[in-house]
C-alpha positions as CSV (number, residue, x, y, z in Angstrom):
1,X,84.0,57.0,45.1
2,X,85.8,55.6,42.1
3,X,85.6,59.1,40.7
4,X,87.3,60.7,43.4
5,X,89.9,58.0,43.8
6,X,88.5,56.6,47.4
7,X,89.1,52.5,47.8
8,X,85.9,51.0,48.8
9,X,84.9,47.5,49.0
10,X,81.4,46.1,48.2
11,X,80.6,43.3,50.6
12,X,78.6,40.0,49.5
13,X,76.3,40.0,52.6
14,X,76.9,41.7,56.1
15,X,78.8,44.7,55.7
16,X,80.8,44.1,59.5
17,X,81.7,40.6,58.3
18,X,84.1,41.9,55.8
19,X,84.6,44.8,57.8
20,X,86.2,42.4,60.2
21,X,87.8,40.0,57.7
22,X,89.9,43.4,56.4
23,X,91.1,43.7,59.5
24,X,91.5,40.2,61.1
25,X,93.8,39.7,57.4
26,X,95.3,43.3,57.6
27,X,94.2,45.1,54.9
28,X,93.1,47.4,57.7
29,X,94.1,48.4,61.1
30,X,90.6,48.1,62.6
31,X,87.0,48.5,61.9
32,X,85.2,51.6,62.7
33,X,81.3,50.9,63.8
34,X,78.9,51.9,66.1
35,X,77.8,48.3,66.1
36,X,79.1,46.2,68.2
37,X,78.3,43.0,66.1
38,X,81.7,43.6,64.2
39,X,82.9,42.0,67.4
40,X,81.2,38.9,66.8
41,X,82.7,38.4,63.2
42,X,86.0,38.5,65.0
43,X,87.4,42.5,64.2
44,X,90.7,42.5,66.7
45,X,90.3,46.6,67.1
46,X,87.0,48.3,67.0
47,X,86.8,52.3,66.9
48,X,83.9,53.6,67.9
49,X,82.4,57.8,68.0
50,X,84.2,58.0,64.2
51,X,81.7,59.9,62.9
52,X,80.6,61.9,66.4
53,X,80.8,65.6,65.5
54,X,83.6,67.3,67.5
55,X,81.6,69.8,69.0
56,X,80.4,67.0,71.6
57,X,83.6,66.3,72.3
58,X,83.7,62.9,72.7
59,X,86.8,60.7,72.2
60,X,87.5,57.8,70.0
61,X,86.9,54.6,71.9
62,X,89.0,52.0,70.7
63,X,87.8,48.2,71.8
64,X,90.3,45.4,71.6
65,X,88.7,41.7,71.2
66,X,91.1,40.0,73.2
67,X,90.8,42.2,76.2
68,X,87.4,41.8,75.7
69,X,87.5,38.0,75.7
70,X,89.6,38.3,78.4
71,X,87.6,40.5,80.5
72,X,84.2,38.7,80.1
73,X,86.2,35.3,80.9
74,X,84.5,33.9,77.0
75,X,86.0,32.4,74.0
76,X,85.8,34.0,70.5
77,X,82.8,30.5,69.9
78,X,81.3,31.5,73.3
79,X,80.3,35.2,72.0
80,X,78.8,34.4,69.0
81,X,76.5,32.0,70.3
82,X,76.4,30.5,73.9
83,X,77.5,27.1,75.0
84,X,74.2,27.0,76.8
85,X,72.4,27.1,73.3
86,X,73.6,24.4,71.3
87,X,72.9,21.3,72.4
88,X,71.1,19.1,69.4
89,X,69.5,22.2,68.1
90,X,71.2,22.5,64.6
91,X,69.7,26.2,64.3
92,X,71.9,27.3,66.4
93,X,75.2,25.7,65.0
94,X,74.4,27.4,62.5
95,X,73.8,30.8,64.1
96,X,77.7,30.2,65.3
97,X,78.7,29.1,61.7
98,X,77.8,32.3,60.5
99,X,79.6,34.1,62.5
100,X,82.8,31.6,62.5
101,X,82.7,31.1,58.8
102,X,80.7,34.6,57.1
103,X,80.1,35.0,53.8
104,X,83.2,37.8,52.6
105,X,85.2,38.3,50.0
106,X,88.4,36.3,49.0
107,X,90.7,38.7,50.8
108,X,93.9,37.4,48.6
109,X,92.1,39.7,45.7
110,X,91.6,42.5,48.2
111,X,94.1,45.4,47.0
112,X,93.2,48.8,48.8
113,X,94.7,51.7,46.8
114,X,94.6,55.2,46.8
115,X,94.2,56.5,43.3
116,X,94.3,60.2,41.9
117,X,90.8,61.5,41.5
118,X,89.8,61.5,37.8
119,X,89.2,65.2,37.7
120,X,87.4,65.7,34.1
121,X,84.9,62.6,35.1
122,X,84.5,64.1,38.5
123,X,83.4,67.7,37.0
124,X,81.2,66.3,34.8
125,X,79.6,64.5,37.3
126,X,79.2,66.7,39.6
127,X,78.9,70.2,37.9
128,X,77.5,69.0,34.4
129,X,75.1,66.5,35.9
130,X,74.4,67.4,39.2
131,X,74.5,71.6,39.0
132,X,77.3,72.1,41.8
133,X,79.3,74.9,41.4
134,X,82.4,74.3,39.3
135,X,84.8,76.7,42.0
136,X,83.4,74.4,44.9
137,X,84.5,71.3,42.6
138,X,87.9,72.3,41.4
139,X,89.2,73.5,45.1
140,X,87.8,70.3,46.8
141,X,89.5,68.4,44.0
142,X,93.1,70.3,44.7
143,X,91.9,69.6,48.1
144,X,91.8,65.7,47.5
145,X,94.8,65.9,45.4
146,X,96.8,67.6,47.9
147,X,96.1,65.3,51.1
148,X,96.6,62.3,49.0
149,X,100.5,63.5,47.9
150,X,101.2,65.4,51.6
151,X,101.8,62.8,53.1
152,X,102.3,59.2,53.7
153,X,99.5,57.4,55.5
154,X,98.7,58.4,58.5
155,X,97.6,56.3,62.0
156,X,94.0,56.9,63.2
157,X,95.9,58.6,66.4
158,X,97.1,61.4,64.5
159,X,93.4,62.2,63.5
160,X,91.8,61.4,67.0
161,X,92.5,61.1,71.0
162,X,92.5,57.4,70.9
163,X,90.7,55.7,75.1
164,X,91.7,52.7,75.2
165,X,89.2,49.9,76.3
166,X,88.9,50.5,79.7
167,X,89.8,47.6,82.2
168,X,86.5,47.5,84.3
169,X,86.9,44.5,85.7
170,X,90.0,45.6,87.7
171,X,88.3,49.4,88.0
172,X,85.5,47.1,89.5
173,X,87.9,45.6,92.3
174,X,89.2,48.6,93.3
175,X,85.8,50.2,93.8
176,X,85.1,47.2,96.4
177,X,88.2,47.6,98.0
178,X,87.3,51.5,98.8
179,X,83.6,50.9,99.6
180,X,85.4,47.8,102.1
181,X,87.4,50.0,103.7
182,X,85.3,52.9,103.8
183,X,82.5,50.3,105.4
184,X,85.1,49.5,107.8
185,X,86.1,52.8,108.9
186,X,82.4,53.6,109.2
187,X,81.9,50.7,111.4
188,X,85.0,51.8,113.4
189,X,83.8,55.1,114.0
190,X,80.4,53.8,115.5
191,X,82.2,51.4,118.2
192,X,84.1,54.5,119.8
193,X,81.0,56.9,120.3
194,X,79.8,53.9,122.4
């Protein structure tokens, strides 16, 4: 990664924590995960089906928190552990603490930069070391280069159709209304054959 110029992060202990401290401090828009435990550390935006191949055709979910918290009718504290839990038992204050307060890094040091890819280190590596063809390497590298200097950064949107969260609970109301009035109409029916 530091080769090629990529910014990555090593985290101290769970990996969604400081996935989720990036973005609650924006150093990053969102967290992209297929676990859902990212929303327990407090990510605002989750994206989910990143890494789906396109041929399944699946969109990119996005999942907002607050709709979310919203939604289920539950505080940020009440998804991490339950109420219900807590009482004396001090295992499970601490269950929530880890959630609430997770081991990250100092995000004031965090710094994610784009760099150019070091292109002598990188053919060494790869071709002298590792026996990959040096034509591969050198066009994937003027690939690299060129995407870095192209453009300016891009939103995940420009990549990927974007679903929002959907709003289920209100999707939910409307189904009883139909089924209601369909039940209704049903019922209607019935009396006038008598």
């Amino acid at each position: 990664r530091s080769l090629m110029g990529v910014p990555f992060i090593n985290a101290p202990c769970e990996a969604e924590a400081t996935c989720a401290a990036l973005a609650k401090h924006n150093k990053v828009f969102a967290s992209g995960t297929e676990d859902m435990d990212v929303m327990t550390f407090g990510t605002p935006v989750l994206f989910r089906r990143l890494t789906i191949a396109a041929s399944r055709k699946l969109p990119i979910l996005e999942i907002k928190l607050d709709k979310v918290l919203a939604e289920l009718e539950l505080s940020y504290e009440q998804i991490t552990v339950p109420d219900e839990w807590l009482g004396e038992d001090a295992i499970y204050k601490q269950a929530r603490a880890m959630f609430l307060e997770p081991d990250v890094i100092d995000m004031a040091d965090v710094d994610i930069k784009w760099k150019d890819p070091n292109v002598d280190d990188l053919r060494q590596f790869l071709v002298d070391k590792h026996g990959f063809s040096l034509d591969r390497v050198m066009n994937a590298i003027e690939k690299l280069k060129k995407a870095k200097t192209s453009h300016s950064q891009q939103r995940m949107e420009s990549f990927f159709t974007v679903l929002p969260s959907s709003d289920s609970k209100l999707k939910r109301k409307a189904d009883d209304k139909k089924a209601a009035k369909a039940k209704g109409t049903a019922a209607a029916k019935r009396g006038r054959k008598k």
